[in-house]
C-alpha positions as CSV (number, residue, x, y, z in Angstrom):
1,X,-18.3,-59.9,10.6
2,X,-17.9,-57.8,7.3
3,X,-13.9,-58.6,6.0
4,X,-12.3,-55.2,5.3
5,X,-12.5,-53.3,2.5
6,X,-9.9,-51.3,0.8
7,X,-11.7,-48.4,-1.3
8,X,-8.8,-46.8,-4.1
9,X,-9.7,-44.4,-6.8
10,X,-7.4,-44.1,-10.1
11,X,-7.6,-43.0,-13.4
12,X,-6.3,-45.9,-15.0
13,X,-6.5,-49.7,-13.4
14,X,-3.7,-52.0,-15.3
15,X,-4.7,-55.7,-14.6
16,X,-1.3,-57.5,-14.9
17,X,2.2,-56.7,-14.0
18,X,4.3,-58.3,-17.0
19,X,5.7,-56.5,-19.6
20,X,2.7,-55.3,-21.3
21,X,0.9,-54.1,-18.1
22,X,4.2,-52.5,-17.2
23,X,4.7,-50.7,-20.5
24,X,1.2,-49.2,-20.4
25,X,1.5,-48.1,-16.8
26,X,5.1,-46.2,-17.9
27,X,3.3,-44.5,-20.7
28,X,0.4,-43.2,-18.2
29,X,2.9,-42.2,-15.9
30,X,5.5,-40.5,-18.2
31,X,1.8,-38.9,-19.8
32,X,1.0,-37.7,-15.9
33,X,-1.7,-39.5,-15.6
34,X,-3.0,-41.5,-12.2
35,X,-2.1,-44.9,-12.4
36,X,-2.2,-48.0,-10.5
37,X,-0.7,-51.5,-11.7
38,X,-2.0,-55.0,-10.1
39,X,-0.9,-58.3,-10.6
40,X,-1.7,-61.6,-8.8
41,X,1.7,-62.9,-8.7
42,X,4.9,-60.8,-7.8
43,X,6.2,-58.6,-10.4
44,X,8.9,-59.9,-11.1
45,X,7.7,-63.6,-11.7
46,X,5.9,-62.5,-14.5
47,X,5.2,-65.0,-17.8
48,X,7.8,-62.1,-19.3
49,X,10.3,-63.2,-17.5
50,X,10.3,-66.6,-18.7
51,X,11.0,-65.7,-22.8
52,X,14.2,-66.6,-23.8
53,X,14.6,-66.0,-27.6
54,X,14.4,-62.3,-28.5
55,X,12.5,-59.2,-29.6
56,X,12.2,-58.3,-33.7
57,X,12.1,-54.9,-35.3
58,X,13.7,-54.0,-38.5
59,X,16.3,-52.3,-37.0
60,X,18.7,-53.1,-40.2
61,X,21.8,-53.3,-38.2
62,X,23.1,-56.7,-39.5
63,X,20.5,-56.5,-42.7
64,X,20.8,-53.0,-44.0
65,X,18.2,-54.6,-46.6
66,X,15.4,-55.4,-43.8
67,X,12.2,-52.7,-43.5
68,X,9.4,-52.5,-41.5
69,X,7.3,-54.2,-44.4
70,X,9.1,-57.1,-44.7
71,X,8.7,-58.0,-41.1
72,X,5.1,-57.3,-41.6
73,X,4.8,-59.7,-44.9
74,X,6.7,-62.7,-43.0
75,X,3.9,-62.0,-39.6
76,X,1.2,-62.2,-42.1
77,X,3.0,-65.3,-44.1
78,X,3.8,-67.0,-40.9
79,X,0.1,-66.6,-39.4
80,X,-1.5,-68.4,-42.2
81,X,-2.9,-65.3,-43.5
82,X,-5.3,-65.0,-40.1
83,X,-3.2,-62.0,-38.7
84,X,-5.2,-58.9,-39.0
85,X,-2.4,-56.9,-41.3
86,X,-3.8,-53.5,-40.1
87,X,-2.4,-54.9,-36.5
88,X,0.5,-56.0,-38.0
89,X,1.2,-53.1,-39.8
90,X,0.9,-51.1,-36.5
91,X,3.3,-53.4,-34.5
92,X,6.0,-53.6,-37.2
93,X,6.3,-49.7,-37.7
94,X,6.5,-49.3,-34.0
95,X,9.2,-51.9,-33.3
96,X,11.9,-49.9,-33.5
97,X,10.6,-47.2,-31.5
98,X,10.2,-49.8,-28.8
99,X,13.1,-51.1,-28.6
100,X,14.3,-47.7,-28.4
101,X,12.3,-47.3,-25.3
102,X,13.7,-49.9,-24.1
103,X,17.2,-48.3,-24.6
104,X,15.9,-45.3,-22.8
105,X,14.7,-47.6,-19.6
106,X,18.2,-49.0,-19.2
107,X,17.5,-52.1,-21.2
108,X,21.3,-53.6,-21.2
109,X,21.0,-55.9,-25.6
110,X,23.4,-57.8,-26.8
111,X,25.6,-55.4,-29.0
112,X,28.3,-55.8,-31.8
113,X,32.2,-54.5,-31.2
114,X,31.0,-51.3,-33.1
115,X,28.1,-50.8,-30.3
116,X,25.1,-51.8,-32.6
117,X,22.5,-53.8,-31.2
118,X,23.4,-57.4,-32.2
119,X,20.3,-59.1,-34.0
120,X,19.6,-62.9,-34.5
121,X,18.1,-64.9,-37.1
122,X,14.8,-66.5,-35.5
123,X,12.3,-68.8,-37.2
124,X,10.6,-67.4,-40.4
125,X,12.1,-64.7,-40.8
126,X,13.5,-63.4,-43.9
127,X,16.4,-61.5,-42.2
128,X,18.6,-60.9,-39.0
129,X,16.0,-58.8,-37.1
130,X,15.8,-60.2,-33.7
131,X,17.7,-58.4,-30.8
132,X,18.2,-60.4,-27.3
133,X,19.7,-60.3,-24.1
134,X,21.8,-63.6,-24.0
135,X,19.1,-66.6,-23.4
136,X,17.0,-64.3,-21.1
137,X,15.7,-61.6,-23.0
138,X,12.3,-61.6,-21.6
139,X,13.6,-61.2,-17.8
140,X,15.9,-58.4,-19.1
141,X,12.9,-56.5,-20.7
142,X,11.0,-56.9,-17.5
143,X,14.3,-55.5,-14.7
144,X,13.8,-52.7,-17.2
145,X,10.3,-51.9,-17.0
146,X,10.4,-52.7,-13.2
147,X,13.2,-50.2,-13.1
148,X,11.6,-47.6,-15.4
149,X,8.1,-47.9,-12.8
150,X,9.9,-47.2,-9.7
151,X,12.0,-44.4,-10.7
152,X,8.6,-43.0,-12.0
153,X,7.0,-44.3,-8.7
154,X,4.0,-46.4,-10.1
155,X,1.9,-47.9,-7.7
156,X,2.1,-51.8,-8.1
157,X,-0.1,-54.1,-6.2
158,X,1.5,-57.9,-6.2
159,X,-1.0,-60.6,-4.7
160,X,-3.6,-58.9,-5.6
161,X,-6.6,-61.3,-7.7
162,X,-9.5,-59.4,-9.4
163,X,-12.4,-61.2,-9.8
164,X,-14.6,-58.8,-11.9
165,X,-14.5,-55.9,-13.6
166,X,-17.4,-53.2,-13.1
167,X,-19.3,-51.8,-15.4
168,X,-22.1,-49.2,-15.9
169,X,-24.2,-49.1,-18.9
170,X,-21.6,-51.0,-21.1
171,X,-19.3,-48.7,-19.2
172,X,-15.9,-49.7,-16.9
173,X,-16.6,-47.9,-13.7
174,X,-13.4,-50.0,-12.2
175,X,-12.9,-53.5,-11.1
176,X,-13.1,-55.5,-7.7
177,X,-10.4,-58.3,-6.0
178,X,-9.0,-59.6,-3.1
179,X,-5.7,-59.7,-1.3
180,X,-4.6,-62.8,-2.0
181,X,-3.0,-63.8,1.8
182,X,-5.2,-61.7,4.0
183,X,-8.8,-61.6,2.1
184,X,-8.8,-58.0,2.2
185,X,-11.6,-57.2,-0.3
186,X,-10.3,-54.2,-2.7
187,X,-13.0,-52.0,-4.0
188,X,-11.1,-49.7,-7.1
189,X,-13.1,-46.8,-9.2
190,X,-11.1,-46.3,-12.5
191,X,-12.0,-44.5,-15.3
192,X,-11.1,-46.8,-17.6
193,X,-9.3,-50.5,-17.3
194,X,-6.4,-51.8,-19.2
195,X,-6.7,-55.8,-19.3
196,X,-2.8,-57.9,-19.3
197,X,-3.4,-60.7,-17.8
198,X,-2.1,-63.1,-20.0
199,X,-3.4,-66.2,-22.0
200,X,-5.3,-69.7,-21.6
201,X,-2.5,-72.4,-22.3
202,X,-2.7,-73.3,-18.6
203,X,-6.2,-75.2,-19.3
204,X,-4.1,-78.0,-20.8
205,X,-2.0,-80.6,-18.7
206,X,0.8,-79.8,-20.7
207,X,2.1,-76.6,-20.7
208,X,4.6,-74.2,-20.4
209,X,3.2,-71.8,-18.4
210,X,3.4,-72.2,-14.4
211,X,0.9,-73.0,-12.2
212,X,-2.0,-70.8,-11.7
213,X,-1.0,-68.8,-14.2
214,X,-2.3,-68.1,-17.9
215,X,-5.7,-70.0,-16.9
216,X,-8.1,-67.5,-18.6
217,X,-7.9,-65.0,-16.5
218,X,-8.5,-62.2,-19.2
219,X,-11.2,-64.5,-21.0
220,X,-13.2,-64.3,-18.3
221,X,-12.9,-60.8,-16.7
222,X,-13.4,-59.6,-20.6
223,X,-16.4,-61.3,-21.2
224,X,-18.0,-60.7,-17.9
225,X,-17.6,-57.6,-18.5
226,X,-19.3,-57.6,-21.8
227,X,-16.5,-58.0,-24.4
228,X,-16.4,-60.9,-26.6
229,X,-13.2,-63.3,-27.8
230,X,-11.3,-63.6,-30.9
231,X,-9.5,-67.2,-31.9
232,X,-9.7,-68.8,-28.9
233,X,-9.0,-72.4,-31.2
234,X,-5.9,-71.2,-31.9
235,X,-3.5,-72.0,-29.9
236,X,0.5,-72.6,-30.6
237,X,1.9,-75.8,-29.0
238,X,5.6,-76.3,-28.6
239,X,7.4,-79.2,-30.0
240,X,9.5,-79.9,-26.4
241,X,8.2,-79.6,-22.8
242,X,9.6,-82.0,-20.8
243,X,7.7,-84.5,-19.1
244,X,8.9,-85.6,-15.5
245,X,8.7,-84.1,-12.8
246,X,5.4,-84.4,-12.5
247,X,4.8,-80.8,-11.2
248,X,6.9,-79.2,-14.1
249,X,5.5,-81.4,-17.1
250,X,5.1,-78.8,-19.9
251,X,8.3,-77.1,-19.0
252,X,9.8,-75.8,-22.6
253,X,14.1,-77.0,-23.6
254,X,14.6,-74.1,-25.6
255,X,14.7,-74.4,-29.3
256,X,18.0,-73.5,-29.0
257,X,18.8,-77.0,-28.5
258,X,17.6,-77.7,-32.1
259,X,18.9,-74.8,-33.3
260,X,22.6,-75.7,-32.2
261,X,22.3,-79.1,-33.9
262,X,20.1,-80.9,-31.5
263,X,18.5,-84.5,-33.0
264,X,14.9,-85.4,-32.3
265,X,14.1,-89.4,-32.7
266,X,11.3,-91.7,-31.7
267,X,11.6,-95.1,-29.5
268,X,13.4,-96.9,-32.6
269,X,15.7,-94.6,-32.9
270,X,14.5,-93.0,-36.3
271,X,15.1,-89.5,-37.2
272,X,11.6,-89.1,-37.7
273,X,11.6,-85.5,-39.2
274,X,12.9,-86.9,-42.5
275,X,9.2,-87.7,-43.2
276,X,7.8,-84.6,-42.3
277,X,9.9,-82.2,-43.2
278,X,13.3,-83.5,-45.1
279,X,14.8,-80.1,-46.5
280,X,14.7,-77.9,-43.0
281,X,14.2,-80.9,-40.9
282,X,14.7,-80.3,-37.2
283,X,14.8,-76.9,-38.2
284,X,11.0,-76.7,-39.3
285,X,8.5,-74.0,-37.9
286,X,7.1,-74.3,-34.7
287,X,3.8,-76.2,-35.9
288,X,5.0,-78.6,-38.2
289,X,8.0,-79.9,-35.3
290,X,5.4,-80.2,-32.8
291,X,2.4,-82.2,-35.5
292,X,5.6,-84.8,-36.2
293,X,6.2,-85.5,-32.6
294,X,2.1,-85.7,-31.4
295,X,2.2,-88.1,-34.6
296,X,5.1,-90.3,-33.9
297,X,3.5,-90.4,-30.4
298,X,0.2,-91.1,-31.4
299,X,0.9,-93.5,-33.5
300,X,2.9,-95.7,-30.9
301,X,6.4,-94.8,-31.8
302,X,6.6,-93.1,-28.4
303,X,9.1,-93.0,-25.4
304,X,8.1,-94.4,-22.2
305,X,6.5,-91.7,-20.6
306,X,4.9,-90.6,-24.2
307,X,7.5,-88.7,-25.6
308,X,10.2,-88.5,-28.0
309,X,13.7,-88.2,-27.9
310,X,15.7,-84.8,-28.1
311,X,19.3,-85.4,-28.1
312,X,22.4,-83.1,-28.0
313,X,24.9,-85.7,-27.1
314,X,26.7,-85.6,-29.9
315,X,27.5,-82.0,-29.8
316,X,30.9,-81.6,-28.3
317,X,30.8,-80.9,-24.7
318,X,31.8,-77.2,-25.1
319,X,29.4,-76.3,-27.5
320,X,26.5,-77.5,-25.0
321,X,28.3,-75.3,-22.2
322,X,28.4,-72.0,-24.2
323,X,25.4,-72.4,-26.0
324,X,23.3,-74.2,-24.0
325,X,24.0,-73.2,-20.4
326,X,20.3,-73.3,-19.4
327,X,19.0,-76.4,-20.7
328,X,22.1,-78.0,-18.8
329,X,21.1,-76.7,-15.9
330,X,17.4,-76.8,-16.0
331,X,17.7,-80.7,-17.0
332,X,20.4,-81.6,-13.9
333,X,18.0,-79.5,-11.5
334,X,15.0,-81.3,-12.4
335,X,15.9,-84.3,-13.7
336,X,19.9,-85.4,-13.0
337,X,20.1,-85.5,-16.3
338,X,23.4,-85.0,-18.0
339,X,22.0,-83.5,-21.6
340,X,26.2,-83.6,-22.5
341,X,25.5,-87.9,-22.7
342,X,22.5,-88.5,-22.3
343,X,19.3,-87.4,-24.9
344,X,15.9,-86.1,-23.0
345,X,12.3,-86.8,-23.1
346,X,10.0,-84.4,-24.5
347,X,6.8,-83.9,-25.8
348,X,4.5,-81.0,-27.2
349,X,3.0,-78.9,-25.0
350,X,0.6,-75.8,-24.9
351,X,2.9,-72.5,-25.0
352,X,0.7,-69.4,-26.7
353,X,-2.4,-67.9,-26.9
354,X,-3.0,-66.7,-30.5
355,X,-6.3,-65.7,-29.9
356,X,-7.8,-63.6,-26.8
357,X,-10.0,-60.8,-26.1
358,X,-11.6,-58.7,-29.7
359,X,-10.2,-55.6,-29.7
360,X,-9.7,-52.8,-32.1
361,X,-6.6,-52.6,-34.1
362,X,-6.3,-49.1,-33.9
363,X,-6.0,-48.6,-29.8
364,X,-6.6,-52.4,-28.5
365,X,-10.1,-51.3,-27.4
366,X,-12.9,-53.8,-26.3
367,X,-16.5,-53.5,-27.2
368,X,-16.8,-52.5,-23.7
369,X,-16.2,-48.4,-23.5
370,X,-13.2,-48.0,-21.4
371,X,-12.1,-51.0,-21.6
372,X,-8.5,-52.2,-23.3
373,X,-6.5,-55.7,-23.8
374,X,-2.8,-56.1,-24.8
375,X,-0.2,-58.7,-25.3
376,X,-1.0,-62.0,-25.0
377,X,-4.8,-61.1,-23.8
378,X,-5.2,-59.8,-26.6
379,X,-5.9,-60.9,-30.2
380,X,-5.1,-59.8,-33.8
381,X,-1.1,-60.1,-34.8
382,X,-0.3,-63.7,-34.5
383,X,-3.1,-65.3,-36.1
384,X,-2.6,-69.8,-36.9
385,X,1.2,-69.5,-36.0
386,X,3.6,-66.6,-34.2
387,X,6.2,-65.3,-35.3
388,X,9.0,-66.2,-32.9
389,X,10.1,-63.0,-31.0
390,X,6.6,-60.9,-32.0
391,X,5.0,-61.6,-29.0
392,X,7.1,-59.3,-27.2
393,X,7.5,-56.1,-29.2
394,X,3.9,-56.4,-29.1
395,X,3.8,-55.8,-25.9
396,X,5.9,-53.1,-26.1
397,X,4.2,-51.3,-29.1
398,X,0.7,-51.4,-28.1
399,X,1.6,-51.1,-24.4
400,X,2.9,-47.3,-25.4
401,X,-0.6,-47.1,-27.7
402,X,-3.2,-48.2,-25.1
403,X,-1.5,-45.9,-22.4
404,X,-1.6,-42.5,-24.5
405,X,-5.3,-44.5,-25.5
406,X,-6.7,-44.9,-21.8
407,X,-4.7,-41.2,-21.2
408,X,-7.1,-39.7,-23.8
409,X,-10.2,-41.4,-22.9
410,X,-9.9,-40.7,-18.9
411,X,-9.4,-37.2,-19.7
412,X,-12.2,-36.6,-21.8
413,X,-14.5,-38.2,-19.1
414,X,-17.5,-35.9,-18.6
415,X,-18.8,-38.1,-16.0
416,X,-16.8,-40.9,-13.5
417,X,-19.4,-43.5,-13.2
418,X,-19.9,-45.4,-10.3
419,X,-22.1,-48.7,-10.3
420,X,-23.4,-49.7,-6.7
421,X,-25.0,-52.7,-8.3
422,X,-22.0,-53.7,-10.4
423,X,-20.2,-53.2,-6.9
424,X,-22.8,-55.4,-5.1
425,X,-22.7,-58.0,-7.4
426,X,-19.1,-58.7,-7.1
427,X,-19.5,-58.9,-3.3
428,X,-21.7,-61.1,-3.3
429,X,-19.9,-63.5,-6.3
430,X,-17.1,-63.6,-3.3
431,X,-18.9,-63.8,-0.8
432,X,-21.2,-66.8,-2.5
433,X,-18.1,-69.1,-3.0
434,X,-16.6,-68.7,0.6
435,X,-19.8,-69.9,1.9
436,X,-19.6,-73.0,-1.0
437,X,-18.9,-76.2,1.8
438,X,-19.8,-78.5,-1.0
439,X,-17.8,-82.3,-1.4
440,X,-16.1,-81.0,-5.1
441,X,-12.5,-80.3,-4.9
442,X,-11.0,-77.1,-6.7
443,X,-8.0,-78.5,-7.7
444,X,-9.4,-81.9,-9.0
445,X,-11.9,-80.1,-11.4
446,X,-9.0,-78.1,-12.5
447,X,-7.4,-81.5,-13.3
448,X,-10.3,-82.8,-15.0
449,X,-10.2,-79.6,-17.0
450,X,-6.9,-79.9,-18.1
451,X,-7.1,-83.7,-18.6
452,X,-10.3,-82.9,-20.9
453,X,-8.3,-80.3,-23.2
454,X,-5.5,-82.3,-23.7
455,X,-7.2,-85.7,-24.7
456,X,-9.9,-83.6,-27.0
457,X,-8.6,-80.4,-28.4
458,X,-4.9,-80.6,-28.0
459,X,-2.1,-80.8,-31.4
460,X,-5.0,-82.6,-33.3
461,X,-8.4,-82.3,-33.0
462,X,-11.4,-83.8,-34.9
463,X,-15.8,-83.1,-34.8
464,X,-16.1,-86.5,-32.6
465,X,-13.4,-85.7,-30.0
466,X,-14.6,-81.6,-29.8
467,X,-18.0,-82.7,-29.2
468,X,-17.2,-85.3,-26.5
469,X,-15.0,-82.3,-24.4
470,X,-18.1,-80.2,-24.8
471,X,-19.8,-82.4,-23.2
472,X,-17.0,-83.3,-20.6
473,X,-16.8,-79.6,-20.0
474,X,-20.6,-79.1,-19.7
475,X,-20.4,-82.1,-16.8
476,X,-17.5,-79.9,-14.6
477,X,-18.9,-76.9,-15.0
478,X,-22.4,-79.1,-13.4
479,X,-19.4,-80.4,-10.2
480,X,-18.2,-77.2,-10.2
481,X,-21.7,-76.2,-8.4
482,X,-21.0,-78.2,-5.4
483,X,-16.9,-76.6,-4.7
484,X,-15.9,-76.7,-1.3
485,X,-13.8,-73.4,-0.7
486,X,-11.6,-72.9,2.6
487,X,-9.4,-70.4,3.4
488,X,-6.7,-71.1,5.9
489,X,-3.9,-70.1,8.0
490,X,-2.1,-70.1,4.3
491,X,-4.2,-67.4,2.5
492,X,-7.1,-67.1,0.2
493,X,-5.5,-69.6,-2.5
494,X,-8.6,-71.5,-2.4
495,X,-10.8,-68.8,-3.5
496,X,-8.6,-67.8,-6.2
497,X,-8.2,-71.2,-7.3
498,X,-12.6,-71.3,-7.9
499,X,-12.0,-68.1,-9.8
500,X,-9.1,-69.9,-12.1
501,X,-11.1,-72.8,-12.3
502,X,-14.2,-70.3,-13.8
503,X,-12.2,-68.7,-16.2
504,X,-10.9,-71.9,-17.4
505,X,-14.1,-73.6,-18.1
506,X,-15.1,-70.1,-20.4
507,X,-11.6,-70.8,-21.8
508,X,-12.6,-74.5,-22.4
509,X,-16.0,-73.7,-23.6
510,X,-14.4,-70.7,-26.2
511,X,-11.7,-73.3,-27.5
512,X,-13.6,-76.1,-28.3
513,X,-16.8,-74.7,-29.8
514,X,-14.3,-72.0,-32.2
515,X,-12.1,-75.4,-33.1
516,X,-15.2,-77.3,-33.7
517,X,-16.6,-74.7,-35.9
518,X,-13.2,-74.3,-38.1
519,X,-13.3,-77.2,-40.2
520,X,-10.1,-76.9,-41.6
521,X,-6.7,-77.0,-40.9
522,X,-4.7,-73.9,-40.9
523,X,-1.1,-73.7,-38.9
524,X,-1.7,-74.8,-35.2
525,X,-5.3,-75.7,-35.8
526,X,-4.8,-79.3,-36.8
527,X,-8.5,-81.1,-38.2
528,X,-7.8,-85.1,-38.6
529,X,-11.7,-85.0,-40.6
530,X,-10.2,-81.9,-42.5
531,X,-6.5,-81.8,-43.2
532,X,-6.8,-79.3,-46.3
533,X,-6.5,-76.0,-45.5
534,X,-9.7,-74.2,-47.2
535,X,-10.1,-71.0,-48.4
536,X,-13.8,-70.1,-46.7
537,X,-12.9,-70.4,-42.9
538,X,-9.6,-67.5,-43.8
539,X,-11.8,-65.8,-41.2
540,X,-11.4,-64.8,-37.8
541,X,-14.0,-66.8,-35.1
542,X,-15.6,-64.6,-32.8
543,X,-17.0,-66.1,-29.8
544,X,-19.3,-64.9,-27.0
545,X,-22.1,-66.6,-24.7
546,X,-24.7,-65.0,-26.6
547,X,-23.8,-65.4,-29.7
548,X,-21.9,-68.4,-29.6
549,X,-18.9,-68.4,-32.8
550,X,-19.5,-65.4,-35.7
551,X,-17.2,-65.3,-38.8
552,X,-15.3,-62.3,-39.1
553,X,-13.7,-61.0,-42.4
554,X,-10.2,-60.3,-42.0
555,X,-9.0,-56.7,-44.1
556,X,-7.1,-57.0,-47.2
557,X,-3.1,-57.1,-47.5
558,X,-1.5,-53.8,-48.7
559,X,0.2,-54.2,-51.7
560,X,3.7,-53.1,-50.2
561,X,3.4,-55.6,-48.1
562,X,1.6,-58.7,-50.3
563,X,4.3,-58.6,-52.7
564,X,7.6,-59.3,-50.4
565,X,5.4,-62.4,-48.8
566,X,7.7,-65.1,-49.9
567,X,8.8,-68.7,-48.7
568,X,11.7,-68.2,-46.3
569,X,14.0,-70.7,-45.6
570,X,15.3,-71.5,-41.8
571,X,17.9,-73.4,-43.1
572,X,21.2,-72.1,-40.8
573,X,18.9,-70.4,-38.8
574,X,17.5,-70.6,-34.6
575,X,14.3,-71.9,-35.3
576,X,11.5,-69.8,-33.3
């Protein structure tokens, strides 16, 4: 029997239902434009929800001296001179309108007694210019867009898993899924697709996204489609996910706990940051904190379970309470760990996607016509090391930018294409696996995925270790032919699972060869056969099946901008 088929017809698909999906579906709607958002988890379990630190724009409210150029020389400083400035120049101008908008959606900041939005130092930056919402500015952005949707009655699909987008001719003509409890196949014509659906950091074992989420999702649906990927090798790890439980290894203990005073030391008790970084110390950037602890690791001055030691103990109790309410809680929930006497186990772990889908820096455009990628999908502002708190006012900017973008393009539509073949194809690409009653397991070669990411391509990576997960990779993707796939009484998990696992191995595939072609180091990108940092590879690495990894010449620095790049101190500050 044929399984039902759900035909919809928009002018705008949005793949993804966090914050940067949301945004773009607000501008449509507020533009009057047919929209329809779809997400594979429920909206408001979004990866949004989960960032704590803040949002930047050079708002000037506690640094009158702060402009939107100095925010976009310490992005460009900070990304190791990888970040595409035009991008950055884009994203920096329009931060304050964002956060604006977020104003107008009912966006409840953090505010001084004179009603100014409060703002934060965070990381690398050289002034206060990071507004928050508590320790959960990231859900608070997302109740606001959810809020801002329904009043304007946007059409959201939660459970809903596409597995292809259609094109025509180089063309979108829509995209095809599945429900993800009943099988219902959906069949949706747009005139043009906006792709959020995250990053790949859930391809190593370690990481801080959740499961099944962040597993290349938008790699795969982008390059199916035709587009190609930008950076893939570059990817940020955290210094601290935890490591038990099991099934939340990778979980980040905000930064805040170094921030506040928080001591990191290896199994012989040294405070091993002294010899890494002695002036900033626990305080160091994002990279540098998480290279120290993979080292100490490495080297065998590891915990137990192959970690280091974070410690707050020696805060006074009150301190922890007020200022670190979370991480108290989090660590008693999953642990019974008191982090008042007791230090806790950590270890780096995969947190951001620098890299993602090409696109142009004008209107986050894809070489595919009709086809767009935002936030962390995307590629272009973060280059070798974010910026803590750019990732989402990037969302918010080019959110607003792709919507009035994908507005434009629908409406100048001469023709709505429509590819029967395109439509076929997916069909039959469902209807291929559910038939798959091979011996493989899904969720073992997802393991083995994950298992071969870590070991090969994780803080530090060299040619011998790159080649032998290419290889590895090249053997799962062989097992991968012979997946047993069955739905039950439970839902279609299965089947969504054999799509995760395909975008993961592209993911795989992407990171390794653009890490093995980058023979440098160069912020995250750690090279134990090259450790200088050389002038020749600051390029971007362009990847696609056909073409394997192109270099890419990154635009020249404005002037205004060049000159304020300057060394900035986090001394006394959060750290990102």
């Amino acid at each position: 029997m044929r399984a039902k088929e759900r035909r919809i017809t928009t002018s705008v698909l949005v793949i993804g239902t966090g914050g940067a999906g949301l945004r773009a579906a607000i501008e449509l709607a507020e533009h009057g434009v047919d929209v329809l958002a779809v997400g594979k988890r429920p909206r408001l379990d979004a990866h949004t929800s989960l960032a704590a630190g803040g949002i930047n724009a050079a708002l000037g409210t506690m640094d009158p001296a702060d402009s939107w150029q100095q925010h976009a020389a310490d992005t460009i400083k900070e990304s190791y001179y990888l970040a595409d400035p035009r991008t950055v120049e884009v994203v920096t101008r329009g931060a304050e309108q964002a956060i604006g908008d977020l104003v107008r959606f009912g966006m409840q900041f953090a505010r001084e007694d004179d009603g100014r939005i409060s703002q934060r130092f965070f990381g690398a930056h050289k002034y206060r210019r990071t507004a928050f919402a508590g320790d959960y500015t990231g859900l608070e952005i997302q109740r606001a867009l959810i809020g801002r949707a329904e009043q304007l009655q946007i059409p959201i699909l939660d459970g809903l898993y596409v597995t292809r987008i259609l094109t025509d001719d180089n063309t979108v003509s829509g995209a095809y899924g599945f429900d993800l409890v009943d099988g219902t196949r959906y069949l949706i014509h747009a005139d043009a697709v906006i792709l959020a659906a995250g990053g790949h950091t859930r391809i190593w074992r370690r990481t801080s996204s959740r499961r099944d989420e962040n597993t290349g999702d938008s790699f795969r649906l982008a390059v199916d489609a035709g587009a190609r990927l930008r950076d893939a090798e570059l990817v940020q790890f955290h210094p601290s996910g935890i490591l038990e439980p099991e099934d939340a290894a990778g979980t980040l203990v905000s930064e805040a706990a170094r921030g506040e005073g928080g001591v990191l030391r290896n199994a012989l008790g040294e405070r091993y940051m002294e010899r890494y970084d002695p002036e900033r110390m626990e305080l160091s950037t994002r990279d540098r904190v998480a290279l120290a602890g993979f080292t100490e690791i490495k080297e065998g001055r590891g915990t137990p379970h192959g970690g280091v030691w974070l410690d707050v103990s020696h805060l006074p109790r009150e301190t922890i309470m007020t200022r670190l309410p979370r991480v108290h809680q989090q660590m008693l929930e999953l642990q019974m760990l008191d982090i008042t006497a007791e230090p806790m186990e950590v270890a780096p772990t995969a947190h951001y996607s620098m890299g993602g889908v090409w696109v142009r820096h004008e209107d986050h455009g894809t070489d595919v016509e009709g086809l767009y990628a935002i936030g962390e999908a995307a590629s272009g502002l973060h280059g070798a090391n974010r910026l803590g708190g750019n990732s989402l006012v990037e969302l918010l900017v080019y959110g607003r930018i792709v919507g009035q973008a994908a507005a434009a393009y629908s409406a100048g539509l001469v023709v709505h294409r429509r590819s029967h073949e395109a439509e076929g194809q997916a069909r039959e690409e469902i209807l291929g696996l559910l038939a798959e009653d091979g011996h493989e397991n899904v969720r073992a070669l997802q393991r083995a995925v994950r298992n071969t990411m870590t070991e090969h391509a994780g803080v530090v990576r060299d040619e011998t270790g790159l080649k032998q997960g290419l290889q590895s990779i090249s053997e799962i993707e062989g097992r991968a032919a012979s997946l047993g796939i069955h739905p039950d009484i439970a839902g279609f998990a299965d089947l969504a699972h054999a799509f995760d696992l395909k975008a993961s191995l592209l993911a795989a595939r992407a990171t390794l060869e653009s890490a093995l072609e980058r023979r440098e180091t160069r912020g995250c990108h750690n090279r134990s056969d090259y450790p200088a940092t050389d002038p020749a590879f600051q390029v971007n690495l362009v990847w696609s099946p056909a073409d394997g990894v192109v270099r890419e010449p990154i635009a020249a620095v404005p002037e205004e901008i060049s000159q304020l790049i300057v060394e900035v101190s986090s001394m006394g500050k959060l750290v990102e």
